[in-house]
N, C-alpha and C positions, 0 to 999 in steps of 0.2 A: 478461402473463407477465413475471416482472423476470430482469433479464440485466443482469449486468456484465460489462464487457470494459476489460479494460486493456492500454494500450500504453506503448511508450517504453524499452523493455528496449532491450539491445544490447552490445555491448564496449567498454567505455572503460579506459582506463590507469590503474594508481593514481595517486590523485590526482584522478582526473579526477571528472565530476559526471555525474548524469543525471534526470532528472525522469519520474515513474511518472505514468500519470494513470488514471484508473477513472472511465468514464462508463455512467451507470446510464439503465437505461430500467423505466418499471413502477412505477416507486418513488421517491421524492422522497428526496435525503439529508437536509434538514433534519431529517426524522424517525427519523433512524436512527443506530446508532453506527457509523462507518465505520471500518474499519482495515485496516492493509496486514501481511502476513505472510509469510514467507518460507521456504522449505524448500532447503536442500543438501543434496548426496549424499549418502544415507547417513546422515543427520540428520533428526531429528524435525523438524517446521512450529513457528517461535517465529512470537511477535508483534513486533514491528516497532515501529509506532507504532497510535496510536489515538484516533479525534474523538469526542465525543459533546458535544452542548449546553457547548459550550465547553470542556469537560474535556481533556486533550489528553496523553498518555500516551505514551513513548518508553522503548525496552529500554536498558538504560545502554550497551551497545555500539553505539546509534548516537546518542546523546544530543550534540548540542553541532554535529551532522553535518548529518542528516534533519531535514526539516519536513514534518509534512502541514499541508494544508489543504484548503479545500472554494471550488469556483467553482460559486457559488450560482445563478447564470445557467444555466449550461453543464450543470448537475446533476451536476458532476463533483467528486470527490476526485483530489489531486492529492500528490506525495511527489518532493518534494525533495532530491532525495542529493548529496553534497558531500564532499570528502574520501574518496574510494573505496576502498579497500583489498582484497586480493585477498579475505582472509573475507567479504565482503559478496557475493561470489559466490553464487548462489541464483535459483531461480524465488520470483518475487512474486506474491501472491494478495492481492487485493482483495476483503474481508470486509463483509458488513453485516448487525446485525442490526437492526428496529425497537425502540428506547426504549420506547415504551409500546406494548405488543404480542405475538401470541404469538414464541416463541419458534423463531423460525425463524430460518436459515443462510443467507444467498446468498454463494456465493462466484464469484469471474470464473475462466478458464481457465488463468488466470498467464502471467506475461510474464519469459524469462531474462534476469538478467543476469551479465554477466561480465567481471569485473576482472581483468585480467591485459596485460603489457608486452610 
């Protein structure tokens, strides 16, 4: 059965930093495209960033900011946030789908975070 769960939400100040991580059971990331997505009040779920076989994709509103990446050990994706600004406020959901594969959704239960002084 695959399950992702991610942690590391919480309240940090603009400015401040926070790191997402999404560890997978069931399913190996190598083989999958992982990405982090995010929903605010009231607001549709954008995409965020995104891994696949090296390819590496970020929304221009967090470009220069977030990193993902992948701890290949740990079978974990992980999202880097830097520069926090109150918009960045949102539950984070942790996405995968398999690269070569059917087309199937796993997504984690999301993790809030929230920027504010």
């Amino acid at each position: 059965q695959v399950q992702l769960v991610e942690s590391g939400g919480g309240l940090v100040q603009p400015g401040g930093s926070l790191i997402l991580s999404c560890a997978a059971s069931g399913l190996s990331f190598r083989s999958f495209r992982v990405s982090w997505y995010r929903q605010a009040p009231g607001k549709e779920r954008e995409l965020v960033a995104a891994r696949a076989d090296g390819s590496i994709t970020y929304a221009e509103s967090v470009k220069g900011r977030f990193t993902i990446f992948r701890d290949n050990a740990a079978n974990t994706v992980l999202l880097q946030m830097n520069s926090l600004k109150p918009e960045d406020t949102a539950v984070y959901y942790c996405h995968a789908r398999e690269i070569q594969g059917p087309n199937i959704d796993y997504w984690g239960q999301g993790t809030q975070v929230t920027v504010a002084s």
